[in-house]
VOMARMAR-196665 format. One record per residue: chain; residue in one letter; residue number from 0; x, y, z of N, C-alpha, C in turn. Coordinates in steps of 0.1 Angstrom, whole numbers, always signed. Example, Ala and Ser with C-alpha at 12.3 -4.5 7.8 and 13.67 -1.06 7.14 Angstrom:
<sites>
 dotor drenke vexpa  n.px  n.py  n.pz ca.px ca.py ca.pz  c.px  c.py  c.pz
     A      a     0  +132   -57   +78  +123   -45   +78  +132   -33   +78
     A      s     1  +128   -22   +71  +137   -11   +71  +129    +0   +79
</sites>
This chain:
<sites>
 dotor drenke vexpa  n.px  n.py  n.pz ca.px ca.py ca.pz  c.px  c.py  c.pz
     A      x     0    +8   -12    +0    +0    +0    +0    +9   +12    +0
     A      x     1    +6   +20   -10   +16   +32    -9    +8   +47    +0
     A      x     2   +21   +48    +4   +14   +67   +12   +11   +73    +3
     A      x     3    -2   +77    +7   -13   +90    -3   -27   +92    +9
     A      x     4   -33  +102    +5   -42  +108   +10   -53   +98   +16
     A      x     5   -51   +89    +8   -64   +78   +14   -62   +67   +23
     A      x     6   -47   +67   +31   -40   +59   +33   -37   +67   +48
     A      x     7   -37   +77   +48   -25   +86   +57   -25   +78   +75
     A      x     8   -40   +73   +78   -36   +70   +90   -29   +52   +90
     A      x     9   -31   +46   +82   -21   +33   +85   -10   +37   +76
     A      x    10    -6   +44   +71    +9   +51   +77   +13   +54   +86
     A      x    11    +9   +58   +96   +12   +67  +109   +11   +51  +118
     A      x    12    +0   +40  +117    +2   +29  +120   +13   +19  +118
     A      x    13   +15   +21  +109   +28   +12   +99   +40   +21  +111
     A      x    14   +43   +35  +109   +54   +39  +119   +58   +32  +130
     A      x    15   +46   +33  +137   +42   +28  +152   +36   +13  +156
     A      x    16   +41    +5  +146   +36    -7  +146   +29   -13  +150
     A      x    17   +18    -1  +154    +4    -7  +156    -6   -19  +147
     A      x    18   -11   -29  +153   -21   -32  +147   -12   -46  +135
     A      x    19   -20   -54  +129   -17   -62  +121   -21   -56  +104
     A      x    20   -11   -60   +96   -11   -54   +82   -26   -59   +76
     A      x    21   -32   -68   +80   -45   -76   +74   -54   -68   +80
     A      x    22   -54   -54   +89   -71   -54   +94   -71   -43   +85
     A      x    23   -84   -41   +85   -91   -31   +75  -105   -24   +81
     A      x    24  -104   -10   +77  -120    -3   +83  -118    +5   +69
     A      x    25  -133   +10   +73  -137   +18   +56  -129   +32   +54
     A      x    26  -125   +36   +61  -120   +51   +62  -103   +47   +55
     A      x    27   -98   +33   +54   -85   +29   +45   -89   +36   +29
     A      x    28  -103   +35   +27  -111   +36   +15  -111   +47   +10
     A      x    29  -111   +59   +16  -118   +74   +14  -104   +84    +7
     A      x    30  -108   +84    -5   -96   +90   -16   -99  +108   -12
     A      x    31   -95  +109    +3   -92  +122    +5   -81  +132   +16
     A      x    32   -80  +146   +15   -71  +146   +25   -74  +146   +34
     A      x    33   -68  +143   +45   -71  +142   +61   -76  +152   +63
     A      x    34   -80  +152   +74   -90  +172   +75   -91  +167   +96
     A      x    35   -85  +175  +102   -83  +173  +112   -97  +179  +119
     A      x    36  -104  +187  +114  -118  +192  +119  -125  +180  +120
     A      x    37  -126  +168  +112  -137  +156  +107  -133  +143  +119
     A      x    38  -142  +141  +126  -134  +130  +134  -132  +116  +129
     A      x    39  -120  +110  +140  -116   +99  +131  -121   +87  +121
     A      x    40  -117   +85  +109  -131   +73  +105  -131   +57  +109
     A      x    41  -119   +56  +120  -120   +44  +118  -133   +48  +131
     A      x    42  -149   +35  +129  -159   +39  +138  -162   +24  +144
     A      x    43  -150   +20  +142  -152    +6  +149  -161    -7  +139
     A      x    44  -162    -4  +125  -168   -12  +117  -148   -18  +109
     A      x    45  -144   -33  +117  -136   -37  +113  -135   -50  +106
     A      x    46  -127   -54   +96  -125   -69   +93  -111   -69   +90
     A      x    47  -109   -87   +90   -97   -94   +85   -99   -90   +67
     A      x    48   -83   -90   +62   -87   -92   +46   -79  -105   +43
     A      x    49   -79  -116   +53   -75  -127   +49   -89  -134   +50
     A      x    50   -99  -130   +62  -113  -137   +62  -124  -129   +54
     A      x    51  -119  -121   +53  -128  -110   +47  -144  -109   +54
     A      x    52  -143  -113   +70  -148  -112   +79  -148  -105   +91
     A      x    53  -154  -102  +102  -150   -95  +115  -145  -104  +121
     A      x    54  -140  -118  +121  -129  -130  +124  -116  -128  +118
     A      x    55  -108  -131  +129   -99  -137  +120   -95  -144  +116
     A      x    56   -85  -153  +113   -81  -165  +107   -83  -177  +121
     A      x    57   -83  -169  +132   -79  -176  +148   -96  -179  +153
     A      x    58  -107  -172  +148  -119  -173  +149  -122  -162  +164
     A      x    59  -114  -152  +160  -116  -142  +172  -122  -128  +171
     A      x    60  -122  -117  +170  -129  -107  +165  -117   -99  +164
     A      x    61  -120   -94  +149  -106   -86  +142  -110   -70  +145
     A      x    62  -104   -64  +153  -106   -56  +159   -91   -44  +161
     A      x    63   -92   -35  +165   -80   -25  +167   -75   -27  +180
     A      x    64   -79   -37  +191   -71   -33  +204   -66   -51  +205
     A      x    65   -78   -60  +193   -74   -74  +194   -66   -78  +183
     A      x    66   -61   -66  +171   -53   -76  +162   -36   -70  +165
     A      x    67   -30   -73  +175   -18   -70  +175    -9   -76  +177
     A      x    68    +2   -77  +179   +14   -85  +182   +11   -93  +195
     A      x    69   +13  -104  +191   +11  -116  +198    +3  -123  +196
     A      x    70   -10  -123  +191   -17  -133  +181   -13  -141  +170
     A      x    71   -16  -151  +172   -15  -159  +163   -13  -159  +149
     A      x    72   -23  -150  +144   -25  -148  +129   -17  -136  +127
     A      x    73   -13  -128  +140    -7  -112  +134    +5  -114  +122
     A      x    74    +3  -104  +116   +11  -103  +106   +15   -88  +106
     A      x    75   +26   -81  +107   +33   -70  +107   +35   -62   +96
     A      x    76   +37   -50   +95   +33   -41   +81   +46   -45   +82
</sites>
């Protein structure tokens, strides 16, 4: 995934090696620039893009505080 406008916060993720390279919320989607007035879009609507589910490959809920280092399935940007 390259840095551009629709990307900017798992960049900032990827820095801080937060989180597993497979989760995904819709705000990855939105071909715009960040606008610090607009609050954040991740709204807690999350999935795996290996399950293409709210599971993950472990049958656990793919989530931003449960897909991190140490699980099973994590996978690192």
């Amino acid at each position: 995934m390259e840095a551009n406008a629709a990307n900017a916060a798992v960049v900032a993720w990827k820095k801080n090696g937060c989180c597993c390279s497979r989760l995904r919320w819709k705000g990855m989607f939105i071909d715009a620039e960040p606008d610090p007035s607009i609050p954040n879009t991740r709204d807690g609507m999350y999935w795996c893009s290996h399950t293409m589910t709210c599971l993950g490959p472990d049958s656990r809920v793919a989530d931003e505080e449960s897909c991190c280092d140490g699980r099973r399935c994590y996978e690192p940007w």
